[in-house]
C-alpha positions, 0 to 999 in steps of 0.5 A: 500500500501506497503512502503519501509523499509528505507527512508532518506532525499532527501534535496529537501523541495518540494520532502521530503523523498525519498527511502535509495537507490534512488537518486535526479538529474537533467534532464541535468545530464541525459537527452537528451534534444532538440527542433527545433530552432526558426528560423526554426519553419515551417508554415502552408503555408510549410505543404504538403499533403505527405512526412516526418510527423510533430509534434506540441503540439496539435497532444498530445492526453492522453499522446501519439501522434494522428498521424491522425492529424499530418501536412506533410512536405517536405523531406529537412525540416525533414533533416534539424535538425537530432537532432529532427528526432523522434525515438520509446520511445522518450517523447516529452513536450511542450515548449509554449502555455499550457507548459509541455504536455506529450506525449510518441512515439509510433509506428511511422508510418513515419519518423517524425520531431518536430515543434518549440513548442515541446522537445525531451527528451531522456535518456543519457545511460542506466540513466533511461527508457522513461517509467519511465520518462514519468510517473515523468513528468506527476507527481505534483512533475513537475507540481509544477515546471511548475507553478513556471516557470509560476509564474509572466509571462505572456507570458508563455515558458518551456525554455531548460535551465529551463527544463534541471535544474528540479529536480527528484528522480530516482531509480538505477535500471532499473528493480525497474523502470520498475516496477513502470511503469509497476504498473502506466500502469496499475493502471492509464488504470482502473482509466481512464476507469473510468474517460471516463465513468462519462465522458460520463455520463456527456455528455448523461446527457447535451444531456438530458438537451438540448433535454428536453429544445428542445422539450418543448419549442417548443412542450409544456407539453401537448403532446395530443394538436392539432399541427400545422405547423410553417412553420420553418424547424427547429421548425417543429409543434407547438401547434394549440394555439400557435403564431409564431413571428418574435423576433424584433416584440415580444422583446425591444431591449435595446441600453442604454449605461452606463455613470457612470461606477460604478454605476452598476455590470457588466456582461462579456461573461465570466461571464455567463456559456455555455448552461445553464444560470448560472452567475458565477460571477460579476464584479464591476470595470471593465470600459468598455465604451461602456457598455450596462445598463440592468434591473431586467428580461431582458435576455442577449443573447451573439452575440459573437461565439454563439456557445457558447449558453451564455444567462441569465435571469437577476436577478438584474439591471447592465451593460454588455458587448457590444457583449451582446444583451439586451431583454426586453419581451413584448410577452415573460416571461423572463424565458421562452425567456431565455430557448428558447434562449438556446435551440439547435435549436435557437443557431445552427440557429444563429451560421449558421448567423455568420460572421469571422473565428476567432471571429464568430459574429452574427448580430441583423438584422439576429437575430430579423428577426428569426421566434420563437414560441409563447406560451401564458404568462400563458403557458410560465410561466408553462413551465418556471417551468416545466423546471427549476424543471427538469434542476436542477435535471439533473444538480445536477447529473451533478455536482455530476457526475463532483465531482466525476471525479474531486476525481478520478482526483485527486487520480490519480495524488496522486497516480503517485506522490507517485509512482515515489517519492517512497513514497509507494513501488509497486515493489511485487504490479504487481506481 
């Protein structure tokens, strides 16, 4: 790639050198910036089956707006801020909850307003074009700004007096950033082209790791066996030899609290990985009092959103959380119990038991009472080896495959930076 003939100082540390002909400013030297005022924000109780449309930060989708999910509101709430009435090219950032989104509008299929977590951001004059300035904020250059805004805060919020301070470099002319964001159109449509196709990989390689889970569990390695019938819809057959159980009779429950808090590693839901058993780390200081002891090959199970299949064979003795339920085997191998805790038919089962909208918990007197199948130890145990042979095959593709999108990610991100920041020269690149 090209680079420009003549560089100078930008002055900015964190910009370096820009092109001899560019200029750094700020969004308030050339920005139209404006957002809803909080007292007007609209609930969700206000939004209405027609009428003008309204954007929040969720309706952003790969830097455009879905219009699909977007609320309506009434007539007067569109009239009630002009300054907020959208128009084609406008860019729009989010302003709370994940600060700094992008998003530009295109194809308005109705006139629409903004809710209070979003900005509107427009070029004052002929400044800059939209397209140009949507590439800039999608640049590291603004990520960095934004981490900085967030550094020592909790509660994070893109302020308007902050966004307006943010530096950029522009060039002068029109056509010389028409040119780069023609070039990062371009570029960036093959790159993520890319990014949906290992994307997709991941997810049909998942699909294979659950089904092979699925399906052996519950069918064996043996496919000439005589089968019979569980008498569980979502089970189907299983293997003649095989017995069926409901879980309370085949399992201990352990109820043991921990009453010295470090005397053991503890093990949060977030510490376990979602669908596929893995720790991800340990925590030796959190103090939670109602915390559970487990031993070496118990199998944890979490009854919170359970949704989120988070089960592990535990591989040494500690405490955990109280939304984990504690196993000890009596008929099961612990391997054996924790993949067939983790296939797709025992965790929709349990999820369909759930109660709460916002934390969905499963109840032990629900879980016990399920009927699971009930292979011999010697067969659990070869099964238990049959699958984790071949889960870790797929999961090594699966971590592989998620490298690579991670590299072309970040390639991305260099090559908008570059881009924007003039440290390479794509103006003859599109021609």
């Amino acid at each position: 790639m090209k680079i420009y003939p003549k560089m100078k100082d930008s002055g900015v540390e964190w910009i370096g050198e820009i092109p001899e002909h560019w200029d750094i400013t700020k969004i308030k030297f050339t920005s139209y910036v404006k957002g809803r005022i909080g007292w007007q924000g609209l609930r969700s109780d206000e939004f209405t089956d027609k009428g003008p449309l309204l954007v929040t930060g969720t309706d952003f989708e790969n830097g455009k707006i879905n219009w699909n999910t977007c609320h309506h509101v009434d007539q007067w709430r569109y009239d009630q801020d002009p300054h907020i009435q959208l128009r084609e090219k406008d860019i729009l950032i989010t302003k709370d909850g994940t600060i700094g989104k992008v998003a530009k509008v295109e194809q308005i299929p109705a006139p629409t307003t903004l809710n209070t977590g979003v900005m509107v951001i427009r070029p004052l004059k002929d400044t800059y074009l939209s397209e140009f300035i949507f590439w800039m904020l999608q640049s590291s250059i603004f990520l960095e700004f934004i981490n900085w805004i967030k550094t020592g805060s909790t509660i994070h919020h893109l302020y308007q007096e902050s966004f307006n301070n943010f530096q950029f470099v522009l060039p002068k002319t029109l056509e010389e950033q028409k040119q780069i964001a023609n070039f990062l159109d371009k570029k960036t449509t093959k790159i993520d082209s890319d990014i949906q196709k290992n994307q997709r990989l991941v997810e049909l390689l998942k699909e294979k790791r659950q089904s092979t889970i699925n399906q052996t569990v519950t069918k064996g390695l043996d496919p000439t066996v005589p089968m019979k019938d569980s008498c569980v819809d979502w089970i189907g057959e299983i293997p003649k030899g095989w017995n069926e159980k409901r879980l309370k009779f085949s399992i201990f429950l352990r109820s043991d609290k921990s009453r010295d808090s470090n005397s053991r590693p503890y093990i949060g839901l977030e510490n376990i990985t979602s669908k596929n058993g893995k720790l991800i780390d340990v925590n030796n200081e959190m103090n939670e009092s109602d915390s559970k002891l487990f031993e070496e090959k118990d199998v944890l199970l979490g009854k919170l959103r359970p949704y989120l299949a988070k089960v592990w064979n535990a591989e040494f003795a500690g405490r955990c959380s109280s939304e984990f339920l504690v196993f000890k085997g009596i008929d099961y191998e612990s391997k054996f119990l924790s993949l067939l805790l983790l296939s797709d038919g025992t965790i929709k089962n349990i999820d369909a038991s759930t109660y709460g909208a916002k934390m969905p918990r499963a109840e032990w007197s629900f879980i016990g009472n399920m009927v699971l199948p009930v292979p011999p130890k010697e067969e659990q145990n070869e099964i238990a080896r049959f699958l984790e042979k071949e889960t870790s095959k797929i999961d090594s593709l699966i971590s592989k495959t998620e490298s690579q999108i991670e590299k072309i990610q970040e390639f991305r991100q260099a090559l908008i930076t570059s881009a924007v920041t003039g440290k390479i020269d794509v103006r003859e690149a599109i021609a």
